[in-house]
C-alpha positions as CSV (number, residue, x, y, z in Angstrom):
1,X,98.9,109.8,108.6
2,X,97.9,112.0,111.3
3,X,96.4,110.9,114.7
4,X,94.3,113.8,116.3
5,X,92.5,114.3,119.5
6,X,89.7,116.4,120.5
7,X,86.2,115.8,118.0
8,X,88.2,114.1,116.3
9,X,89.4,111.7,119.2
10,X,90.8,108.2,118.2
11,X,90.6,109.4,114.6
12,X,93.7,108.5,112.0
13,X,93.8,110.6,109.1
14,X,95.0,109.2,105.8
15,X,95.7,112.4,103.2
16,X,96.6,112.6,99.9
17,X,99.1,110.4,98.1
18,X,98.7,108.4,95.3
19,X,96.6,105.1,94.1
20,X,98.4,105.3,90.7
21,X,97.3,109.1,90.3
22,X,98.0,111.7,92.6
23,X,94.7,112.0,94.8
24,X,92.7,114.7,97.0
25,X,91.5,111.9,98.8
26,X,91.0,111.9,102.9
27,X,90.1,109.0,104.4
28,X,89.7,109.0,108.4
29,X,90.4,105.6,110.4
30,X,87.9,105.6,113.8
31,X,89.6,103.6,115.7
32,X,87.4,102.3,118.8
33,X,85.4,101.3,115.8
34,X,87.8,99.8,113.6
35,X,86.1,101.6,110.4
36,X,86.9,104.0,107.7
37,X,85.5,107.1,106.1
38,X,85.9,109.2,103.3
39,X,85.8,113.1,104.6
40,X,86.0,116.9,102.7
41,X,88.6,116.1,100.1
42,X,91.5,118.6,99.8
43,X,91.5,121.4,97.6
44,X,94.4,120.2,95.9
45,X,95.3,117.1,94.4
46,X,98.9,116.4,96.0
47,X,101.7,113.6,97.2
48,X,105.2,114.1,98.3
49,X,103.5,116.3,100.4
50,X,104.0,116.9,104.6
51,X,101.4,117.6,107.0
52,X,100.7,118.2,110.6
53,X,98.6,119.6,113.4
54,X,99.1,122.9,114.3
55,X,98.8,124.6,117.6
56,X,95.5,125.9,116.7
57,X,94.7,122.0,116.3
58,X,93.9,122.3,112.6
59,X,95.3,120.2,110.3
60,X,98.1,121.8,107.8
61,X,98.9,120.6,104.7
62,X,102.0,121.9,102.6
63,X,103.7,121.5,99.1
64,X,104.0,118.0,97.4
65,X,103.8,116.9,93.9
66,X,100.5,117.9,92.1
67,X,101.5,115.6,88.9
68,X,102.8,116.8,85.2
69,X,106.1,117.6,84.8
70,X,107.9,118.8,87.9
71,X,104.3,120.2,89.2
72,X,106.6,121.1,92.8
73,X,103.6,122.8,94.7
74,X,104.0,125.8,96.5
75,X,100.3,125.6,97.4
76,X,99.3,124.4,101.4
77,X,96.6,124.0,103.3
78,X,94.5,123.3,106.5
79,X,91.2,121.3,107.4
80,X,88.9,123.2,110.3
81,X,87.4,120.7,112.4
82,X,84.1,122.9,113.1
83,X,83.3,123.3,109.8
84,X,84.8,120.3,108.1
85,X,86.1,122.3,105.0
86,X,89.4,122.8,103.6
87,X,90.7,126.5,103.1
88,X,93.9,127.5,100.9
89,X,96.5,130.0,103.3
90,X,98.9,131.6,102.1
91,X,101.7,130.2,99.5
92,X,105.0,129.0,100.1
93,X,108.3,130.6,98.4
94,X,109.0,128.3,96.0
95,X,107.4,125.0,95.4
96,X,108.6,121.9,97.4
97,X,108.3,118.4,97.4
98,X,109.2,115.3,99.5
99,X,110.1,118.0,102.8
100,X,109.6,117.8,106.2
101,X,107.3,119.8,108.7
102,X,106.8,120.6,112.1
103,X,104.4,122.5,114.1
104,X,105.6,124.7,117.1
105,X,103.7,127.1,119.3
106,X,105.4,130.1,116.9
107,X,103.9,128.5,114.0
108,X,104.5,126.0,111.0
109,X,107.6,125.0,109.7
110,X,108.7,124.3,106.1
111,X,112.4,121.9,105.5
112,X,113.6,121.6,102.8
113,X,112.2,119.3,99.9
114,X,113.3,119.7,96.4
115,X,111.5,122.3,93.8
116,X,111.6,120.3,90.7
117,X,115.1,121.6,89.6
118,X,117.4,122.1,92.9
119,X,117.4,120.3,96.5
120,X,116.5,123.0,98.6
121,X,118.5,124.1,101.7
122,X,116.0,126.7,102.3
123,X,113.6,126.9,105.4
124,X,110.6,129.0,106.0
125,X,108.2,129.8,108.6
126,X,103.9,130.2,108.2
127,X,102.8,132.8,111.0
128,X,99.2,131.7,111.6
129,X,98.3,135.0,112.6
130,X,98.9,136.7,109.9
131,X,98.2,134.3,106.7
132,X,102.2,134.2,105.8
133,X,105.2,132.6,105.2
134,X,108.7,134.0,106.4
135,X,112.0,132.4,105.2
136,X,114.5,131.8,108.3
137,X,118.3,130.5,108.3
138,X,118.7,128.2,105.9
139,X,119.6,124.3,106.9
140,X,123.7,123.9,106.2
141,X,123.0,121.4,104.0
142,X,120.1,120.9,101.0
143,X,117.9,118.2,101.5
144,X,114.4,116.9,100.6
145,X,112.9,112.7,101.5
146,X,114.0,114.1,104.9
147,X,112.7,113.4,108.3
148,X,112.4,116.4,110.5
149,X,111.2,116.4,114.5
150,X,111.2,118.1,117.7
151,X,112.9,116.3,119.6
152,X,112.6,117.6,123.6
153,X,109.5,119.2,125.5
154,X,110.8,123.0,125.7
155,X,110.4,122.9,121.7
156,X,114.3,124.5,121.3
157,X,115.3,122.5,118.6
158,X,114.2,121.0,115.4
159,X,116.5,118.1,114.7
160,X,116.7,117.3,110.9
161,X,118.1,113.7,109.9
162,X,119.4,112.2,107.2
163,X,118.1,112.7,103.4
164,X,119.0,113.4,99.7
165,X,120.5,115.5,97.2
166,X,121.8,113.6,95.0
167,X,123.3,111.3,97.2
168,X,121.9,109.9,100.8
169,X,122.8,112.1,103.8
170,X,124.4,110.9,107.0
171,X,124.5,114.0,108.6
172,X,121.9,115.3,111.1
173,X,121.3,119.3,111.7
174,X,119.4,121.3,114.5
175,X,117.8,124.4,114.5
176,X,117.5,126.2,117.7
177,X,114.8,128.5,118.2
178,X,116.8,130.9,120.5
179,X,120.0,131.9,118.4
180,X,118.0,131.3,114.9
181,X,120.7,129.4,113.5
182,X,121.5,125.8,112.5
183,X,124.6,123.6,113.7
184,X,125.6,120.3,112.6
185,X,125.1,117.4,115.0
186,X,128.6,115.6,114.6
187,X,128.5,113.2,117.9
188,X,125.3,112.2,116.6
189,X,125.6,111.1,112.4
190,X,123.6,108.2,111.6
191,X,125.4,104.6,110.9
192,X,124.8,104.3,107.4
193,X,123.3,107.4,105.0
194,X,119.8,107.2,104.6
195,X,116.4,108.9,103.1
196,X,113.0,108.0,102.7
197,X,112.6,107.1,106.2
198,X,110.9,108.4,109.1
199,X,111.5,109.1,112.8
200,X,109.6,109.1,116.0
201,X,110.1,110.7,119.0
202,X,109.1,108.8,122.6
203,X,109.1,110.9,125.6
204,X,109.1,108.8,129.0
């Protein structure tokens, strides 16, 4: 779910997933008024699938699991809040499921996920701009069920915890913006190796 401000304020978006089939479906939660509302499905039937709000405020959409056999997506994404419609940007790589996002000012960030055959170390970039994807250093580990966030105001680092590739991960990894490159967090492993979970950053 995805809490957004501006038009939009108070608003809780509930996208995609699955009710026993994988759905389109967007459902928006008003809060003040405690109701909900079915808005512009997506273009694409999807679950196992990240989202966020980028810096342009529109909400992004990437990969997921479109149903069938292995259907990894590769497909992604955003919602315009002026007109209310969906448009398709540019495709990923290589399909992934169950990854992580993030949005920084620089653009859209892809982690990981799995691609229907291999857990995928690989990372890439979407440059708003210019409608397109760019694959960056690749995390040090493969990974998808991850939880990915950024994790102080200057937007340096994306911290990546945890996950799966064929067993749970305890490790945590963090990308920093300046060098480009990932290093492992050591100091910082979790307790027990986990996946499937989520994370939340509170700034006081």
């Amino acid at each position: 779910m995805l809490s957004l401000q501006e038009d939009d304020s108070q608003k809780i978006f509930l996208i995609g997933g699955n009710d026993g089939k994988v759905t389109n479906t967007v459902d928006v939660l008003d809060l003040p008024a405690g109701t909900w509302t079915s808005r512009t499905p997506m273009l694409s039937k999807r679950d196992e699938l990240a989202a966020c709000i980028g810096p342009d405020e529109k909400i992004y959409v990437i990969g997921g699991y479109g149903g069938g056999d292995n259907s990894c997506l590769d497909t992604a994404e955003r919602f315009d809040h002026a007109s209310g419609k969906w448009e398709m940007i540019a495709s990923l790589s290589v399909g992934r499921r169950a990854l992580s996002v993030v949005a920084l000012p620089d653009g859209i960030y892809a982690i990981g996920g799995y691609s229907g055959k291999q857990y995928l170390a690989s990372v890439e970039r979407y440059d708003i701009e210019r409608n397109r994807w760019n694959l960056i250093a690749p995390m040090l580990s493969p990974r998808c069920t991850l939880a990915a966030v950024v994790a102080i105001p200057d937007f340096r680092y994306i911290y990546v915890i945890g996950g799966f590739n064929g067993k749970p991960l305890q490790t945590i990894e963090r990308y920093d913006i300046t060098s480009e490159s990932w290093e492992e967090v050591i100091h910082s492993s979790l307790v027990t190796p986990r996946f499937m979970h989520a994370v939340a950053v509170l700034q006081m």
